[in-house]
N, C-alpha and C positions, 0 to 999 in steps of 0.2 A: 275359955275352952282350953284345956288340955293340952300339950304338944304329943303327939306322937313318936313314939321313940324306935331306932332300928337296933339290928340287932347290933351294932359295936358302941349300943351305949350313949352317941349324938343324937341330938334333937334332926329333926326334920329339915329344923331351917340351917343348922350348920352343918347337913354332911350334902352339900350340893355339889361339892366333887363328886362324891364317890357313887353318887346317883349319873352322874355324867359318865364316869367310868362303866358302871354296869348297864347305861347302855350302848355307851361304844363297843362293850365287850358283844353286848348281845347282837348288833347291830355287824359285827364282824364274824361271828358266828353261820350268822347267815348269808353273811355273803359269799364265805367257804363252801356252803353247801352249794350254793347259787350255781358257783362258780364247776364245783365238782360235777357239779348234775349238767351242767354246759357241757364240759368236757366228754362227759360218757354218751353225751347222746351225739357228740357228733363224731364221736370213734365207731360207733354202730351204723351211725349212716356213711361212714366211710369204708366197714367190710363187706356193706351191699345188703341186699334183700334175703332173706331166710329160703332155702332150696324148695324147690316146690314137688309135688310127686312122679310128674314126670322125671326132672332130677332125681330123684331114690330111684326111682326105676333102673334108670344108666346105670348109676352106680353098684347098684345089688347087681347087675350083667357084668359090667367089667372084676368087680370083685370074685364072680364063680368063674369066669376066665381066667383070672390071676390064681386062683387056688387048683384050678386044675391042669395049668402048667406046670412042668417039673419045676423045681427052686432050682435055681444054681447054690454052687456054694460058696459065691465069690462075697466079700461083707457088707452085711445088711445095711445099706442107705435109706433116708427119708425120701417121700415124694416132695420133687421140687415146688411143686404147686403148696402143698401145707407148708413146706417151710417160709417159702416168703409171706404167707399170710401171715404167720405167727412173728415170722420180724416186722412184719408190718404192724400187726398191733402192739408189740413191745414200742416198737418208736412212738406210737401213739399215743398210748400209755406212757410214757416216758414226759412224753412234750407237754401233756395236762398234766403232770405231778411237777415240774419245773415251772409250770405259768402257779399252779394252786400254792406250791412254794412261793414262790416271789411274792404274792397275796400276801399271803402269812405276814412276811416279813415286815411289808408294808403297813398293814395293821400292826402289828406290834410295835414300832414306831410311831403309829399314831397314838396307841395308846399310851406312850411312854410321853407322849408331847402334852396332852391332855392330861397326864396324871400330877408335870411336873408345873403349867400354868394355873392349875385350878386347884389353891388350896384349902383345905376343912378347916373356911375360919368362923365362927360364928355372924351372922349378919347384924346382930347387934351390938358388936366391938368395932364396925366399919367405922370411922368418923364422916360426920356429913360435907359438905362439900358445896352449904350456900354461905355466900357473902352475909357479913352485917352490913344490913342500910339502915341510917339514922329515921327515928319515928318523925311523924309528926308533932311530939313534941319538944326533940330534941335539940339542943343549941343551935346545930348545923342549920337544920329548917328552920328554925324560929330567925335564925338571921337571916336566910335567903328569904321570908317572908315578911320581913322589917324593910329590905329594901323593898321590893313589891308593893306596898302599901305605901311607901315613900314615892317613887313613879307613881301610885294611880293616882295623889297627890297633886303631883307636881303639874301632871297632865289634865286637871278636871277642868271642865268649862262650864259648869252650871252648879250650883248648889255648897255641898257643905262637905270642909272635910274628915274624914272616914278615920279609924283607927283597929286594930287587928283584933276579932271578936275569937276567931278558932281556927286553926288549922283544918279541914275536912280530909285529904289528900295529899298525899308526894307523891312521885314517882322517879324514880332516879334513872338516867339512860348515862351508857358510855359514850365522850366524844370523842371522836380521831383528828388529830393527833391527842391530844390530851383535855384533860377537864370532864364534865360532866354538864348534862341537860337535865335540869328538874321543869318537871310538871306540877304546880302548885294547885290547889282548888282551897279558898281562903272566903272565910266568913268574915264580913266588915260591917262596923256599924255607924253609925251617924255622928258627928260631933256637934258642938254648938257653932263653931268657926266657922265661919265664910270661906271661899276659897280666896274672897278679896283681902281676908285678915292676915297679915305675914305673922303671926302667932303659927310656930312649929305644932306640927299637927300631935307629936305627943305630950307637948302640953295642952292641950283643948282638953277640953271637960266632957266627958259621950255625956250624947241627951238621955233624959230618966227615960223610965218606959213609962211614966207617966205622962209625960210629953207625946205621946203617940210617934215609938222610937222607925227608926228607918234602916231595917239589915239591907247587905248587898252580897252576893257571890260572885267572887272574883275567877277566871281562871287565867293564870301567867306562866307563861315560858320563859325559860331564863338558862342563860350559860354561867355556869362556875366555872372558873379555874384559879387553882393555888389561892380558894378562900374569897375572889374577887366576884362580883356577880355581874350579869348585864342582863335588863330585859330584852329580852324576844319579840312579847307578843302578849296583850289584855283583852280580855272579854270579861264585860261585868254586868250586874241586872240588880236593880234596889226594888225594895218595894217597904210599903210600911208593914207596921203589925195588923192582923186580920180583927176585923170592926168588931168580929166574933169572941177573940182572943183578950183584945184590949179591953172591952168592956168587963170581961169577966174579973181580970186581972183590975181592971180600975175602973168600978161602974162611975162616980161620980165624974170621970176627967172627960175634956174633951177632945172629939177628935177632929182630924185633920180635914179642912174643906178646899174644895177646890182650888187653882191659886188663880184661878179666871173668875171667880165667885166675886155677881155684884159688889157683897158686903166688901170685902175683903180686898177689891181692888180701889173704894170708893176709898176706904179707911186711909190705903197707903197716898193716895194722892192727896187728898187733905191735911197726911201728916207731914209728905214732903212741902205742901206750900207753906205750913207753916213752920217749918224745920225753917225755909230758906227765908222767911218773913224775920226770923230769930237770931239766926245764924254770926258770928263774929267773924269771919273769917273773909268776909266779904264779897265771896265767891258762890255765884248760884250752883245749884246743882240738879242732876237729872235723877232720873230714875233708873236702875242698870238691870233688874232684876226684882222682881216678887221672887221670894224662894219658901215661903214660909206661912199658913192661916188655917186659923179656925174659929168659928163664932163662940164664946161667951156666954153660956144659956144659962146660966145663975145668974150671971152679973147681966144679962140683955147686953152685947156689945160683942165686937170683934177685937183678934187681936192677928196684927202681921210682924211679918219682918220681908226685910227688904237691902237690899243694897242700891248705893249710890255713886256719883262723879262728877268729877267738880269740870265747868265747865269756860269756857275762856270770856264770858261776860259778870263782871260785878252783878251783886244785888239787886240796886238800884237801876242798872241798864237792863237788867231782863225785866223788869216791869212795866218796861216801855216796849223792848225788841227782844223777847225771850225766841222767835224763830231765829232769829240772827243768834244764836247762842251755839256752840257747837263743842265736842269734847274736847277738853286741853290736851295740851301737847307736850313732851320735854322731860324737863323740870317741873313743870307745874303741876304736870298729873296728879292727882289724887283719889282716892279709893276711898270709901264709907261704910259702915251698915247702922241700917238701925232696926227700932222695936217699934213698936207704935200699938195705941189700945184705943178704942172708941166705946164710948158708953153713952147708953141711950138714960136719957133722964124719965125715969120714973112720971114726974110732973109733966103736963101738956105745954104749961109756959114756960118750962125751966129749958134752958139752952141744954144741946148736948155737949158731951165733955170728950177730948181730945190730948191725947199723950204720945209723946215720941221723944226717942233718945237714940241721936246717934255720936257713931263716934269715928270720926275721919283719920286715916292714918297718915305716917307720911309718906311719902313718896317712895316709892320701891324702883332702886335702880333699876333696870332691863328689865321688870314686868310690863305686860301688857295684856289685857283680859279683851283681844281686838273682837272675839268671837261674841261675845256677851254684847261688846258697844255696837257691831254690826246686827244681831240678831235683836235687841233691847231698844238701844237709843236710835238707831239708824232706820232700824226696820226691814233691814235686807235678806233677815233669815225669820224665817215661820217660828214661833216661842217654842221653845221644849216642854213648857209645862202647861200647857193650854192645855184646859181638859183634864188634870191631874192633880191629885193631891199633895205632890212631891216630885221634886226633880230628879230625875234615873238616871244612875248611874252610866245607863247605856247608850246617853245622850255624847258623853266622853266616853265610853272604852266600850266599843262597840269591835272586837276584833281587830283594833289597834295595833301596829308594830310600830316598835321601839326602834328610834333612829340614830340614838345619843343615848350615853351613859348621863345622870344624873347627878352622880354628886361623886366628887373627890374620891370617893372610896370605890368607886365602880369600875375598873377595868373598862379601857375600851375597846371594843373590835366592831370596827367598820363594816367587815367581810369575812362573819366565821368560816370555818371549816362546813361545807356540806352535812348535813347530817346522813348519813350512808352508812349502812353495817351498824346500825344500833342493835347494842344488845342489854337487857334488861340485867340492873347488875345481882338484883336477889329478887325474894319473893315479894309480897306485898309487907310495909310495914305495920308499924303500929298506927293506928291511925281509927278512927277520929282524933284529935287532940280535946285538952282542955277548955273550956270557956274562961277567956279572962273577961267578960263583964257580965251578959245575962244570957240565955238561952231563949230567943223568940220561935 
């Protein structure tokens, strides 16, 4: 559309002085008048009421008295009575042109105050006046959400660890005295790693989405300052890919069955007896977790995985007193997982056939997985995955606060600053981010 043009030649949008001026001008115009017409009407109410006919009467009588008196010839004076009227209304007159004066004056000062604040600049040479905030996929975030995903890590009690699928969200807030509060909301997907495996979680391998993969959305709070991060505060929720999804994308594969599934629980215990039937190491072991199953419908068979822990009786003594057996302690601790497959034989006489491989790590100083061995081997906490086809995130990071910095690079603060008087430091960034592995 058009801009409209005035008469000296500017655009509409850059003569917004001079529309200000015209109408302060007009705006002061009428208040002169306002002001003048105040004045005259209370000069009239202060020379009184208009003579009435009784009055002319008097008058036309004392007037034929007066003219049919001889004149003197002493010099002709005014009537005392008209003259003070008439200084009376000069002073009165006088007094509303000195108040409509002062007016004036007033307004012309104003108009000189408004003409010399508000200059004809065009609205399109103004420069704007928001901050840059770093996108979603910019260095900045993508560090603050490497640590993030290293916490939700560090902190998981059940399942498998996660790796950074896409940024969704930032937000950036100002902190007093210094730093800043980001708001993350983070796409995370499934790896092959246990959280038993001290395998660094960005070397795990993400599971195919043939695998029937497992996203999660994160959301994290977090303090920066001078480049340092600390979490806040996690809320997370996994779920697998939709049976809908999967299938289309991978009719033949299969998918994920319950982890409380007859087959599936039958298979793991079968393959830990004969794990520890096999085993070299001398050391029986329990069961720490199912985390992982689905049945084998081409091949007839299931397949699990599973984690495990070695426990303070030899081989050969749990075969005798396996309830006397209890989880090691110290030094000896040890952590496991394995795979396992059962396959149904074809033949009615042929035995069925059984596979498993695990692989026991060493000992990890200061771990302890005590939540798994209470909830798993103990019994004293209800399963997380009962009833599920996969372990949720939100079994670990269920609105969570962070109580320690994590690793070496993490600033610590005990006892931030309050959050009070935040102010939002731009608009919204760029955001969604990129997928670095698949789009479920």
């Amino acid at each position: 559309m058009a801009r409209r043009r005035n008469t000296s030649g500017g655009s509409d949008d850059g003569g917004g002085g001079a529309r200000r001026r015209r109408n302060v001008e007009a705006q002061a115009r009428r208040s002169l008048k306002d002001i003048a017409g105040a004045g005259l009407m209370r000069t009239m109410r202060q020379m009184g009421p208009p003579e009435t006919t009784a009055d002319s009467e008097g008058h036309r009588k004392r007037k034929s008295q007066a003219e049919a008196e001889p004149k003197p010839k002493s010099r002709r004076t005014a009537s005392p009575i008209i003259g003070c009227r008439r200084a009376h209304l000069l002073d009165l007159f006088a007094h509303e042109a000195m108040k409509s004066l002062l007016a004036l004056v007033l307004l012309a000062q104003l108009l000189s105050c408004t003409a010399d604040s508000v200059p004809e600049v065009p609205a399109e040479v103004v420069p704007p006046t928001v901050h840059k905030v770093p996108g979603c996929d910019d260095p900045e975030t993508e560090a603050a959400a490497r640590v993030a995903v290293a916490y939700i890590n560090k902190h998981l009690k059940h399942g498998y660890k996660v790796d950074l699928n896409r940024i969704e969200k930032v937000r950036y807030f100002e902190r007093r005295p210094h730093g800043k509060i980001m708001d993350l909301e983070l796409d995370v997907v499934e790896t092959t790693c246990h959280l038993v495996d001290p395998l660094p979680a960005e070397n795990c391998t993400v599971r195919k989405r043939e695998e029937h993969a497992v996203e999660g959305d994160c959301d994290v709070k977090m303090i920066e300052v001078d480049g340092h991060y600390k979490v806040l505060r996690t809320k997370c929720h996994s779920s697998p890919d939709s049976d809908e999804d999967f299938q289309k994308s991978c009719p033949n594969c299969n998918r994920l069955s319950r982890l409380n599934d007859t087959d599936v629980v039958n298979t793991v215990h079968a393959a830990l007896k004969e794990y520890n039937a096999q085993n070299t190491t001398h050391d029986h072991y329990k069961l720490l977790e199912i985390s992982r199953g689905h049945h084998l419908h081409l091949a007839r068979g299931v397949y699990a995985e599973f984690a495990i822990v070695n426990t303070n009786c030899s081989a050969q003594h749990a075969k005798e007193h396996e309830d006397d057996c209890h989880v090691a302690t110290g030094d000896h601790l040890h952590y496991g997982f394995c795979k396992a497959s059962f396959h149904k034989s074809a033949a009615e006489d042929a035995a069925d056939h059984h596979e498993v491989h695990c692989t026991v790590y060493d000992h990890q100083p200061g771990v302890h997985h005590h939540h798994l061995i209470h909830e798993h081997v103990e019994g004293k906490l209800p399963q997380a995955g009962r009833g599920h086809v996969h372990l949720d995130l939100i079994h670990s990071h269920n609105d969570t606060i962070g109580s320690h910095s994590h690793s070496d690079e993490v600033m610590a603060v005990e006892k931030p600053v309050p959050l009070v008087k935040r102010s939002i430091l731009a608009a919204l960034p760029e955001c969604p981010g990129r997928y670095r592995h698949y789009d479920l």
